[in-house]
N, C-alpha and C positions, 0 to 999 in steps of 0.2 A: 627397268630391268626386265628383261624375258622370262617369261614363265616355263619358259623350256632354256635346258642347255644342252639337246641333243637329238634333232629331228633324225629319225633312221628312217629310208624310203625303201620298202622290201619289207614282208611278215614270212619269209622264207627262212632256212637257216643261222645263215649269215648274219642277216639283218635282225632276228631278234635275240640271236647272243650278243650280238656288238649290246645290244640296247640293255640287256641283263647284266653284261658287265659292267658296264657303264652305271648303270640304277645300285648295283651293290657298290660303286664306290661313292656314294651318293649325289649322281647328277640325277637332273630330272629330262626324265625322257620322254619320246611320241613315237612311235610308231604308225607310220604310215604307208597303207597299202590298199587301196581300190579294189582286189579282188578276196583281201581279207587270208586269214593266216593258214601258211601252208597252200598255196593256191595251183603254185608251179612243182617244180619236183621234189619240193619236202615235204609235199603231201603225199609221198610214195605208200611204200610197202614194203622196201625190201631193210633197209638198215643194217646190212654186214660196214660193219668196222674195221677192217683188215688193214694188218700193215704191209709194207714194203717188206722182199728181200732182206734180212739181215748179211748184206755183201756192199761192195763200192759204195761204203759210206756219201753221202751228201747233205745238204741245207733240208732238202725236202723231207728226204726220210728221217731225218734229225727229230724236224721239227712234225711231225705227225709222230715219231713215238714219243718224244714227251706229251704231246694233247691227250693219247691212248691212255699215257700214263695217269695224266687229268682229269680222267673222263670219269670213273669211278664217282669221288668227290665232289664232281663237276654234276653232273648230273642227278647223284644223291641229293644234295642242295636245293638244285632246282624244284625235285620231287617235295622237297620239304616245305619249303618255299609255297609252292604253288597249290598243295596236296594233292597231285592228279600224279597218274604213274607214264613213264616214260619209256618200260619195257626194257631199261637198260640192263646186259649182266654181260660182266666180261667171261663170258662161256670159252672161250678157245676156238679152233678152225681144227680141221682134220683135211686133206686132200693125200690123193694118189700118188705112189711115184711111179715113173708109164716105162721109163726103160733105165739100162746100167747108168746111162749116163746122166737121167736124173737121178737117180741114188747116191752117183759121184757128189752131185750139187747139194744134194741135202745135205749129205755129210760134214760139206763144207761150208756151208752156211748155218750145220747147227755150231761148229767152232764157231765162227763168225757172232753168232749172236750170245754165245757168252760175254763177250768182251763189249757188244755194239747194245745189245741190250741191257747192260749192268747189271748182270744178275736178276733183271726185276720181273725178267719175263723168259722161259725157253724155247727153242724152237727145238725139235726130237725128232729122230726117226727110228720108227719103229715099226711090229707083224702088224697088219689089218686083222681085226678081229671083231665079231659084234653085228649084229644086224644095221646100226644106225652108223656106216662108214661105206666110204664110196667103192667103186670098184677099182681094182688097183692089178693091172698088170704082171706086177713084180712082186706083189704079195707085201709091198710093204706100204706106209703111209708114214707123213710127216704130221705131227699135232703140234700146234702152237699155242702158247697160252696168253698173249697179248691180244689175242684179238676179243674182240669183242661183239654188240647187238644191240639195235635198240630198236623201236617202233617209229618210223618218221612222222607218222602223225599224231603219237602220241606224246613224241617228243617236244614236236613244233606244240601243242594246244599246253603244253607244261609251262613250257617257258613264255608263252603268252600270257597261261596264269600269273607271272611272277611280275605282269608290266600294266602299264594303264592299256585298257581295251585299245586297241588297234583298229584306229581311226581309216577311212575313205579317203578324204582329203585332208589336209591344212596347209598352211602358210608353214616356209623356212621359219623355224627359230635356234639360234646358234646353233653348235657345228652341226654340218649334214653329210650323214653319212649314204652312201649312196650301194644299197644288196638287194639290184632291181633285177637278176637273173640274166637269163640267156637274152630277153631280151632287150636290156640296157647293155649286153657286150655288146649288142648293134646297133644302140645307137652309138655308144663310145668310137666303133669302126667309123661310121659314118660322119661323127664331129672332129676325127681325126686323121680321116683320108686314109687309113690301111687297118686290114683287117684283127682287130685286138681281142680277136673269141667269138665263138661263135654256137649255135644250140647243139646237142648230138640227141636225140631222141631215145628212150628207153622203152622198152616194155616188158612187162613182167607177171605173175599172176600169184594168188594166194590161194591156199590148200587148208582143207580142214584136217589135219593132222597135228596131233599132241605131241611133240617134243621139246615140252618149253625146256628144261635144264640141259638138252643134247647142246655140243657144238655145234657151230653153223657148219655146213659140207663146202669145198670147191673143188668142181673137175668139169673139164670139159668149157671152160670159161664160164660156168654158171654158179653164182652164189645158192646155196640153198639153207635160208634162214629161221630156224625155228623161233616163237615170239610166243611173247609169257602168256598170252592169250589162248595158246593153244592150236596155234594157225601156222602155217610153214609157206615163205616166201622166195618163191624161184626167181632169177634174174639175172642178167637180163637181157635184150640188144642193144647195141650202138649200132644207130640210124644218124650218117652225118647229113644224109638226102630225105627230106619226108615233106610231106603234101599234108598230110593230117595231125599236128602237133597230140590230140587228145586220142588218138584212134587208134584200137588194138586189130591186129591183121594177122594173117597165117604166117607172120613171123615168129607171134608168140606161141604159134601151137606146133611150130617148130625148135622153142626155146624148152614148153614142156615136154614132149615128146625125146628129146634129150637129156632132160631131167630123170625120166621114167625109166631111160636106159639104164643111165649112170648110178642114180638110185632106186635100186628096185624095192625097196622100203616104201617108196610111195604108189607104190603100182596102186592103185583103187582110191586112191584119197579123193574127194570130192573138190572142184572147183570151183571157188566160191566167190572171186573176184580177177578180173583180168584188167588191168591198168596199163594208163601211156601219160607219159609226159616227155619236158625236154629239161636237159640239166647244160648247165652252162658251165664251157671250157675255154679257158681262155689261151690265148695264144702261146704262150709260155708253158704251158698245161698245168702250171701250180696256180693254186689262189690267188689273187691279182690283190695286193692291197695298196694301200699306201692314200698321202693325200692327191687330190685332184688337178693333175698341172694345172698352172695358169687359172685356179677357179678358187682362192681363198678361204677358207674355212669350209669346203667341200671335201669330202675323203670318198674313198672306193674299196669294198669290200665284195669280191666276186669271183667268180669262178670256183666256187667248188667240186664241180665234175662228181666224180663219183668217189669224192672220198670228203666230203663238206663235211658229214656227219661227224666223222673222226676226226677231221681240222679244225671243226668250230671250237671245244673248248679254246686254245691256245691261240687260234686267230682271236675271238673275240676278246682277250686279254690284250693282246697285243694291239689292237685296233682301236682299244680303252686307253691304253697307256700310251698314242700317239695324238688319239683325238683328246682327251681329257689334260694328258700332263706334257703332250709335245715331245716324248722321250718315243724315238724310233727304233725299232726292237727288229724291225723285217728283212728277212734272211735276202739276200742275192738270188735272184732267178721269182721271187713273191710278188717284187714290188710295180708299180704300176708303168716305171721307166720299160720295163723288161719285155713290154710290151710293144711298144714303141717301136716309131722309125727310128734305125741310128743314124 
């Protein structure tokens, strides 16, 4: 008999929720990853949780508000679990509305989310008010209360807690789950002759500024994250071109210098870290999951791009409940056909 029933290759998001979900329904798991946990981009910095739109319903957005709705619970656990903090709080979001015709949109989309959010979350429009709100055109802002935060690398070292140490190497033993990042979407491309995802490059930097209980900010396509630590994270680019996977460049001093605009709240905060990584998008642009064609007790869990953080509760549930008990739960547009040549 195997002393494993659940090799996971990946210490990134993906791959050590698959393995925590798994361990709490009690398989025994391994974790394996050569560069050790959190290495690629969940070792970030930024961690906004944000949903979709509440408008033109679909599978994706469905399925990332109930994980949002997961997260809470999900993550409380893990903390409990592990005793190490995760920086999780479902704070809310605040952004801009820039002209009439976003005003129109908000409007209709705060009706929209009565109904798409089941009461359990609001989306609002209302005056901007407050020194810790972005700048807003129109004098109004939308606040939401679904969204969420968390620390990524506080998060990743939590849910490590909750597993056996996170081995370099080992041998397959039963199922193998495969949340090896951007770059196993290339090999996946490469053993499959067309392109099934690929890295988009991030960068972003961290601020010493105190607003752990504010909502997170967005305007100007920039997340701006306060963290229970006391540190506030700006973010980010997408670089689908890049030469230096690990290297910050006068992109990002173009990313904060935009920040500084939009919030002049951080005019003078001290810079305390500037980070680069690549996050992995898969072809489909939702999580790739499902099992491995043609490769038997092999599965695929990947592509989380830039909303993994928010998708892993309910991915890793789902990824448990295929790998452990054979029952496939994964929505149309997830699965790893979707990827594929037709």
């Amino acid at each position: 008999m195997a002393m494993v029933d659940v090799t996971v290759r990946g210490a990134g998001i993906f791959g050590l929720s698959v393995a925590w979900a798994c361990a709490r329904r009690g398989a025994r798991v391994q974790v394996v990853d050569p560069h050790g946990v959190g290495a690629g981009s969940s070792g970030g910095i930024v961690g906004a949780l944000a949903p979709h739109t509440p408008e033109n319903w679909n599978p994706k957005k469905a399925f990332q508000f109930d994980s949002l709705m997961m997260a809470q619970a999900w993550w409380d656990e893990v903390a409990q679990v592990s005793g190490l903090p995760t920086g999780y709080a479902r704070s809310g979001r605040v952004q801009p509305v820039l002209d009439a015709r976003g005003l129109e949109l908000a409007h209709a989309r705060a009706e929209g989310a009565k109904t798409l959010w089941q009461g359990k979350a609001v989306w609002s429009v209302e005056a901007a008010s407050g020194e810790w709100c972005p700048q807003s055109p129109t004098g109004m802002v939308i606040r939401d209360t679904l969204s969420g935060r968390l620390h990524p690398r506080m998060a990743s070292r939590a849910l490590a807690g909750c597993l056996p140490p996170v081995v370099a190497e080992a041998p397959d033993q039963g199922a193998v789950v495969w949340a090896t990042g951007w770059r196993g979407l290339l090999d996946l491309s490469e053993r499959f002759g067309r392109m099934m995802g690929a890295g988009v490059k991030g960068q972003s930097a961290l601020l010493r500024y105190d607003a752990r209980d504010a909502p997170q900010l967005f305007a100007d396509a920039l997340h701006i994250v306060p963290h229970a630590d006391g540190t506030v994270a700006i973010g980010s680019t997408s670089e689908r071109e890049f030469d230096a996977p690990d290297t910050c460049d006068e992109q990002l001093d173009d990313v904060i210098a935009r920040a500084l605009s939009a919030f002049p709240v951080l005019e003078g905060a001290e810079v305390i870290e500037r980070w680069a990584g690549v996050r992995p998008r898969a072809r489909s642009r939702a999580p790739m999951l499902g099992a491995w064609p043609d490769r038997p007790g092999h599965f695929i869990a990947n592509g989380g791009f830039k909303i993994g953080f928010g998708m892993a509760p309910k991915v890793a549930e789902v990824m448990a409940d295929l790998v452990l008990e054979g029952r496939d739960t994964i929505p149309q547009g997830f699965r790893v056909e979707d990827n594929l040549p037709s």
